[in-house]
N, C-alpha and C positions, 0 to 999 in steps of 0.2 A: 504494500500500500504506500501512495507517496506522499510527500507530505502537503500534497494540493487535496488531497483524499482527504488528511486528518482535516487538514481546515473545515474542508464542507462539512463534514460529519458533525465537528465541533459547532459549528455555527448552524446549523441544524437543532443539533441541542440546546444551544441556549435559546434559540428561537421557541422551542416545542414548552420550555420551560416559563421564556414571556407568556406564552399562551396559556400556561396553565394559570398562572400568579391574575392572569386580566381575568377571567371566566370565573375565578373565584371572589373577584372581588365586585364587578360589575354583572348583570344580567344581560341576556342577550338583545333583548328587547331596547335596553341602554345602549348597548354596544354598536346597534346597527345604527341610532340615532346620532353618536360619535362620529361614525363610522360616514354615515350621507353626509354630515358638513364636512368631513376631510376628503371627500371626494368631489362633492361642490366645489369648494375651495381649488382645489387641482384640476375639474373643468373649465372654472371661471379663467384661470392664467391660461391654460391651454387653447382656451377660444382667445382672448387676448393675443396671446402670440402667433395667431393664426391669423389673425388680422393685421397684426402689426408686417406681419411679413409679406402678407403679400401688397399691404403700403406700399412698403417700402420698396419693393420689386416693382411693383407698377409705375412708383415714381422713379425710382431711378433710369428706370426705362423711357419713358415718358414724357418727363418733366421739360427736356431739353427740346420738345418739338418747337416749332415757332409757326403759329398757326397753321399746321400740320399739311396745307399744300397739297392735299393727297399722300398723305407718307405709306411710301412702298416698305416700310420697315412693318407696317401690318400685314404683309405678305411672309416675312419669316418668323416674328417672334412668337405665334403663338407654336409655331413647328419646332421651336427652339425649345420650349418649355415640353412639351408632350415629349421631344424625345429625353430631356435630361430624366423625367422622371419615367419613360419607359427604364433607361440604363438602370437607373436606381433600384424599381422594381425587381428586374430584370435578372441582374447580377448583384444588388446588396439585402435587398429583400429577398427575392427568391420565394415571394407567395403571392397569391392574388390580393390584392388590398381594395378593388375596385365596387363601385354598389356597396355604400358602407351599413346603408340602413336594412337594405336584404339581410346581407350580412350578421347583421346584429341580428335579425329574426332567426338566421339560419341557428346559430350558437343558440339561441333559448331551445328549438323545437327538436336541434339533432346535436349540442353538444352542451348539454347538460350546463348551459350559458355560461362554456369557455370560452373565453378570447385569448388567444395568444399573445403573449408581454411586448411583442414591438408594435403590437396594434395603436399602444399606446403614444407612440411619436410617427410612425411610418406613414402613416394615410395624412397627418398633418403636415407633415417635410414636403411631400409628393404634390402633395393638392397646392399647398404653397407658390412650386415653381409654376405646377402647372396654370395656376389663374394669373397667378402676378405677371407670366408672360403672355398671356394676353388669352388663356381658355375659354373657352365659352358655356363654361361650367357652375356650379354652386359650391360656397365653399363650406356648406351646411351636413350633409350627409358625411363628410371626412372625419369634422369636429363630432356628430353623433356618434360615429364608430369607435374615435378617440375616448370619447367619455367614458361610451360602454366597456370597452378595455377597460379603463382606468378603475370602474366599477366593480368588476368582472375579476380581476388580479389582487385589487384590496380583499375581497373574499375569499378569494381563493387561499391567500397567504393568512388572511387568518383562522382556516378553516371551518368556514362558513357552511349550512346545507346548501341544495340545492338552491331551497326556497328563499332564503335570503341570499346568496348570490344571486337569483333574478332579479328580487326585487333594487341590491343595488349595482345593478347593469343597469337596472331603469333611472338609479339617481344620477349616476353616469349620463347616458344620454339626455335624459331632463335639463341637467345641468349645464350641459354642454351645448341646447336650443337656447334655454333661457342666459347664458353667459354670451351666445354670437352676437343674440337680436334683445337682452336687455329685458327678455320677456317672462317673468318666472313662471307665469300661470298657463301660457302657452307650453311652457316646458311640460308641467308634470302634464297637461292636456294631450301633448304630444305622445308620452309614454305611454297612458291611457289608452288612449286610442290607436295608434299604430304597434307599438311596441310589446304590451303585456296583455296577455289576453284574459288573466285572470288576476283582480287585487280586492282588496278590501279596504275597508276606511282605515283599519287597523296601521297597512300600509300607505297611506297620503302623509303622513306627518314626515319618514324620511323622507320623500321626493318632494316636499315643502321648502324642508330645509337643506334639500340639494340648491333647489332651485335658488332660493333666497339669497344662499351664499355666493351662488354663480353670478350671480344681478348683481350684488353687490360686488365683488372684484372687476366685475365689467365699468362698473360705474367706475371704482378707483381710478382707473388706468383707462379710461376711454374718454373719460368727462360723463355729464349729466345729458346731451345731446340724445336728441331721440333717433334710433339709426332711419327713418323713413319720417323727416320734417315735411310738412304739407301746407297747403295755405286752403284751407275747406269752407265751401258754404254754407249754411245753414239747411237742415233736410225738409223736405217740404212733402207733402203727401202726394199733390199733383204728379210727381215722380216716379210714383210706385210701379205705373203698368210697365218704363222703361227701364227699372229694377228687374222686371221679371223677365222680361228681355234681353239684358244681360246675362241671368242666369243660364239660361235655353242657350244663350250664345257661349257662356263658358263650358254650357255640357257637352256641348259640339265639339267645341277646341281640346276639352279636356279628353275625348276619344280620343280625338285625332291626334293628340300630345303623347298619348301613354301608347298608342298602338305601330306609330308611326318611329317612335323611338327603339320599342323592343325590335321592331321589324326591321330598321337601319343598323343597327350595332349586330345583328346576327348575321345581315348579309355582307356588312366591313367586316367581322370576323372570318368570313369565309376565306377573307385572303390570308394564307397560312401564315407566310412568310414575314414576321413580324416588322421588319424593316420596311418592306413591299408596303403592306397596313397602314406603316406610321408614314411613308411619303406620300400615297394618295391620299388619307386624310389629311395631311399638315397643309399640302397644296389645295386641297378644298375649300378647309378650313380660312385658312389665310386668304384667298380668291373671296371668301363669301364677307371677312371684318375688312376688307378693304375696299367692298363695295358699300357694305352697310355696318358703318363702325361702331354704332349699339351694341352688336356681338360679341366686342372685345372681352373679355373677362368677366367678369358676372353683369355686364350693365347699368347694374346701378346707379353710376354717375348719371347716366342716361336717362333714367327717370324724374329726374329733380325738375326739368324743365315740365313735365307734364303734372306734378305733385302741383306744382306750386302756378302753373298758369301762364310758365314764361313763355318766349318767339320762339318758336322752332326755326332753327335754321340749320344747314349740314355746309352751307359754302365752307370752302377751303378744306372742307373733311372729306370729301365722296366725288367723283366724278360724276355721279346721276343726282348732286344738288340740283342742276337746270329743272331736273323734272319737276321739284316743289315749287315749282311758280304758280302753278293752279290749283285752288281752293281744292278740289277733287283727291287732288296727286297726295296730298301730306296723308289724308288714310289710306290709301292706296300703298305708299311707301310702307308705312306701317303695319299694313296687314301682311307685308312682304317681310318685314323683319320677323313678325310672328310666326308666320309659315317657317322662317328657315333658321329660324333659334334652335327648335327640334333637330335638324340635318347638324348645325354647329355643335350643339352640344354631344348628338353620339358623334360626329367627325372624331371630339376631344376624347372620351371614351374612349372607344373602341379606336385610337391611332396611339396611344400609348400612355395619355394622362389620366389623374386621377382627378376625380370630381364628383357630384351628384348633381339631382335633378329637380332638388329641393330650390335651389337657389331662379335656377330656370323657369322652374315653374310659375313663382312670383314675377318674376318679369315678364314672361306672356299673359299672365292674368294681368298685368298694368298694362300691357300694351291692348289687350281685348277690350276693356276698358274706355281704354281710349280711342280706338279704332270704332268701339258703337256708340261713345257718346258725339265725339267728331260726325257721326255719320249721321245720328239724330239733328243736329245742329242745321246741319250743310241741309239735310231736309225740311227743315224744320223753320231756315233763315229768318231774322227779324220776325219769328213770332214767340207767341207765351209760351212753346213747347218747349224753350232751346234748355237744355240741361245742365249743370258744373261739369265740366269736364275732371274737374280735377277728385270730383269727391265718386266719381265712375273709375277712375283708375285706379283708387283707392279699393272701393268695394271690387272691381273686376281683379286683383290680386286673391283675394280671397275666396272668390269664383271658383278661379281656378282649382285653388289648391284645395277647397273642397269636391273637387270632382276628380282632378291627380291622384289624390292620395288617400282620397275617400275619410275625408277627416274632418267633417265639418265645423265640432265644436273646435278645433284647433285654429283650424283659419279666422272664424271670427274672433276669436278673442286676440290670435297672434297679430293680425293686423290691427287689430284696436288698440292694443300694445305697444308697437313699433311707431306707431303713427300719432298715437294719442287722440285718434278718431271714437272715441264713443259715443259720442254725436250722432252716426252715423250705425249702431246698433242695428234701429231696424232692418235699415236697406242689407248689411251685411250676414243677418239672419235669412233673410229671405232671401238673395241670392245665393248665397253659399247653400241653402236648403234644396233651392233649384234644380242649382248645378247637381247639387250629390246624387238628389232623388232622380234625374235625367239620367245622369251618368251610369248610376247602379243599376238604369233598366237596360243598358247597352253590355255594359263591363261592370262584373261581379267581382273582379279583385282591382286594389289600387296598380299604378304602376311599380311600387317596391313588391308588391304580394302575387304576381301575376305567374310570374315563372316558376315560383316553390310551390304555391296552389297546386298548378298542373302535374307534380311529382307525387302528392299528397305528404308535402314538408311543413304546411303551414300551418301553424296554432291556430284557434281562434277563439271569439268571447265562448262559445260552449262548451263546458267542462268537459261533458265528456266526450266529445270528437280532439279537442283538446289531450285529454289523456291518451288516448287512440295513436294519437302520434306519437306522442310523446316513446310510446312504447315500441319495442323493437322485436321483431320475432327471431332475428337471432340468440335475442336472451333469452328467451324464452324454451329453448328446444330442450325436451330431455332424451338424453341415449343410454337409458338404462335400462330400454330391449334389447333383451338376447336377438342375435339375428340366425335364420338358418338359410341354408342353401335352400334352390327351389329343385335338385335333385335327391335332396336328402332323403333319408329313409324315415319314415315314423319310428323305429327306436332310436335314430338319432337325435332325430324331435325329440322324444320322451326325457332324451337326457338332459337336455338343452330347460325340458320345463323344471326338470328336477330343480338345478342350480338358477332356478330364476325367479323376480317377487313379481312380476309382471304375468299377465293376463295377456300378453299380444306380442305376435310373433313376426318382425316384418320380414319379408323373403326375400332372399337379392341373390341376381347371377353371380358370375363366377368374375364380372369387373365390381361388384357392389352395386349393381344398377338397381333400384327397386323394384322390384315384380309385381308383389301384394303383400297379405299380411295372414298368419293363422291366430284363431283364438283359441281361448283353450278348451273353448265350449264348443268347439267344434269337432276337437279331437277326444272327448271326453268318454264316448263311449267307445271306441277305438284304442286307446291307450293303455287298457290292460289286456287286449288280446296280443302276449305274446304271440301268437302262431303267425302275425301278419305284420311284426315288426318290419320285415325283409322285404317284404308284397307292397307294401302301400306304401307312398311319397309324401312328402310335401304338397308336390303340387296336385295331389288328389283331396288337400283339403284347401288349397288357396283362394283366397277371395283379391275382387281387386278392391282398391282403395276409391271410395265415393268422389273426392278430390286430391288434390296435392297443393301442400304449401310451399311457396319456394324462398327459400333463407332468408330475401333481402325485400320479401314481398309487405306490402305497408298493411298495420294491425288492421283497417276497417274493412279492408279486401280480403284478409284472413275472416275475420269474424261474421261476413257476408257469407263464406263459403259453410262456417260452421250452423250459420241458421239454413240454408239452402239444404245442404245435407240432412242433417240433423244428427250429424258425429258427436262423439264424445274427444275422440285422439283422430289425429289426420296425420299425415305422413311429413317429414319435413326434408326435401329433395334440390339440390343445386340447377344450375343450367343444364347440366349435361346428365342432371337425372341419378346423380348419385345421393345413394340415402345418408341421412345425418342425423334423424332421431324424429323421434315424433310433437308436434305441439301440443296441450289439451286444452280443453276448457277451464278446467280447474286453476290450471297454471296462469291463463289468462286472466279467471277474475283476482288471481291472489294478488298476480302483480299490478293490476286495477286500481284493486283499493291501496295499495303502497303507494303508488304513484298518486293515485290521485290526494293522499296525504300531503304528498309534496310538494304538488301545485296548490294546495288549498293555504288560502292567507288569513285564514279567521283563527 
């Protein structure tokens, strides 16, 4: 042993020893409320420095243009940034870190809500370079993964169950919404809703004071500034019917956002050749913020002009400024940035950056916004219909992201948060309501839940499809049936039952293939005629099996098959049909109610 051996062993020890000394003097209950502000507290810096970084990337890049001429240098930087953080990924990372908020879903429903410890700064490093040179990304989903780690690893290291390691993955993440955007209430609404599919009020007070803490170090180190300042009009009721108009319009967009994304990033994945990947999209990419410079990194500078009711102008930024000379052209232009946000941001995806969709999304829901209050306007000219533009860009962010992400209560409050629009309550209940209830009659999962859905990976608010997943039929199998050959003789059998506590025989050829199975109720009157030990087989008494389960088959497709039949034990068989032991019923409700112990937060 070396003496790098002794160290760990030793620091092991005394760690196992802190562990005992805190559990005896603090209760768990205590501990995990410790426990969510010191991870607050570590989301709030960690969103901090994720903004600060990509500042300062963006300005130093940036800063030096002189009213920008058409700058051809938005043709390479955003390709500059996708590939530094491909390398990174690539050869320092060496794991997917992409889709952070998937991601996080993934670790609650199939790893026991582990996250691996560089989850903790890698998606932040990555996402850094890639927006501060110019992505057309969010830098929302990177900071949620971050947190979740952060979550995720403080539990683990202090050997937490299961059940509170979720619950602080969720202060994590919470923290880490409410520490970007300043939002606490949106934070833990976020976990809520997207994140945990099962809590109790028991557990709101950690994710409280995740959140609270995160808000406040954001405050420290950012100022008091609200990240989305607006200049809003007063709400009026006349309004309403163009409120609902928007919504119907963000549930359109918000199809069109979630399907048109998974659909683009799978078919730029098709091109193997990572390199290949990352130059046709960086060439895309860069071609499309050089036409329309909204796109560059998350946009949001690009919004202030329409928050607040300033001139839109693009001279000296675009070469198709000429075309905003007519009243027409500026939503027109606009609804061309919206359409092709989606293309930019999987370009940045799938070409080798890291990002989310989170960020994106808010900024097509401001430009929808504004794209049908402008167009109510233009139709509406010099009469009493004409609407605020600015308090529609407001509520069309929130559209959005209640029909993206299927999260309604989040978006209103998130936006009412950011912006300090409470004012503006009703219209953003009622369209966010819109959009969702539109949306969900189109598409049944958000765009983070669409692709795990389809695998049957995804938790949800139902306990018990919930636990279903949760559970795995690989643990489940037992192989403590004797097997026999299916040319065996019945005194072979006989012997076979002597030495065995089971009831059931499964048969396999001469590769282990599964055949069938004998019981013992079938050889029972048989089994003590010596005279026909030699005479009679196996396979004169085999039966075949009702179904078959197969190792990696998901529990509600198992548990389908066991009402369909009406088995007791089913066979449990690989791809290539090799036997590995049987599953039962039995087995399934015990580890039912274990599990569902787990998940349960009261």
């Amino acid at each position: 042993m070396t003496m790098t051996d002794d160290k760990k062993i030793f620091g092991v020890t005394l760690w196992n020893r802190f562990l005992t000394k805190v559990r005896k003097r603090i209760s768990e209950h205590d501990l995990m409320l410790v426990l969510s502000l010191l991870v607050g507290i570590s989301c709030g810096l960690a969103s901090v420095a994720l903004k600060l970084s990509i500042e300062y990337i963006h300005h130093s890049l940036t800063s030096w243009f002189d009213g920008f001429d058409y700058n051809f240098l938005y043709l390479i930087y955003p390709g500059i940034g996708m590939f530094l953080a491909m390398l990174f990924v690539r050869y320092v990372v060496k794991d997917n870190i992409g889709h952070g908020v998937t991601k996080v879903l993934l670790a609650v429903s199939k790893n026991e809500s582990k996250i691996k410890p560089h989850n903790m700064w890698t998606s932040l490093a990555a996402s850094s370079v890639t927006i501060g040179f110019g992505g057309s990304v969010g830098a929302e989903a990177p900071i949620v993964y971050t947190g979740a780690a952060i979550g995720s690893n403080v539990a683990r290291k202090m050997g937490l169950s299961y059940k509170n390691m979720t619950i602080l993955l969720g202060c994590g993440a919470a923290g880490a919404v409410a520490g970007i955007f300043k939002a606490p209430l949106a934070g833990v609404l976020f976990t809520l809703e997207i994140l945990l599919f099962n809590i109790s009020m028991t557990s709101i007070l950690p994710l409280l004071l995740s959140t609270v803490s995160a808000t406040v170090i954001s405050y420290l180190f950012l100022g008091d500034s609200l990240p989305f300042e607006c200049t809003l009009s007063p709400f009026t009721m006349h309004n309403l019917p163009f409120y609902i108009v928007l919504g119907l319009c963000c549930a359109a967009f918000s199809v069109y956002f979630t399907r048109t994304t998974l659909w683009l990033e799978d078919k730029i994945k098709g091109i193997t050749n990572p390199y290949s990947r990352w130059f046709f999209s960086a060439s895309c990419l860069g071609l499309l913020i050089f036409l329309f410079p909204p796109l560059f990194g998350e946009g949001y500078d690009s919004l202030s002009v329409l928050l607040n009711g300033g001139e839109i102008s693009f001279e000296g930024e675009t070469i198709l400024a000429f075309f905003l000379e007519k009243p027409w052209s500026i939503p027109i232009f606009y609804l061309l940035i919206l359409l092709l946000k989606v293309f930019s941001m999987s370009f940045t995806n799938a070409g080798g950056g890291v990002g989310g969709t989170f960020g994106p999304t808010l900024f097509v829901g401001a430009i929808a916004g504004f794209v049908v209050a402008r167009t109510i306007n233009l139709i509406f000219i010099n009469n009493p219909f004409s609407v605020p533009e600015q308090n529609f860009v407001l509520v069309g962010m929130a559209g959005l992201m209640a029909g993206v992400m299927q999260a309604p209560m989040t978006a209103i409050f998130l936006i009412a948060e950011i912006s300090g629009g409470y004012e503006l309550l009703i219209p953003l209940i009622l369209t966010s309501t819109i959009s969702f209830g539109a949306t969900r009659m189109v598409e049944q999962y958000s765009i983070y839940t669409k692709r795990i859905a389809k695998k049957g990976e995804l938790l949800t608010h139902d306990s018990d499809q919930a636990v279903l997943t949760l559970l795995k039929t690989s643990d489940l199998i037992e192989n403590d049936f004797r097997p026999v050959k299916i040319d065996a003789t019945l005194g072979d059998l006989v012997d076979v039952v002597a030495s065995s506590s089971r009831n059931i025989f499964p048969v396999l050829d001469s590769k282990t293939h599964f055949q069938g199975y004998v019981s013992l109720e079938d050889i029972r009157r048989d089994m003590f005629k010596k005279e026909e030990y030699d005479t009679l087989h196996v396979y004169n008494f085999m039966k075949s099996s009702p179904e078959y389960v197969y190792v990696n088959e998901k529990m509600d497709s198992v548990m389908n098959k066991f009402e369909k039949t009406g088995a007791w034990n089913l066979p449990v068989i690989d791809e290539y049909r090799t036997y590995l032991g049987f599953v039962s019923k039995s087995k399934i409700f015990s580890a039912y109610r274990e599990q569902l112990k787990q998940v349960s937060h009261d």
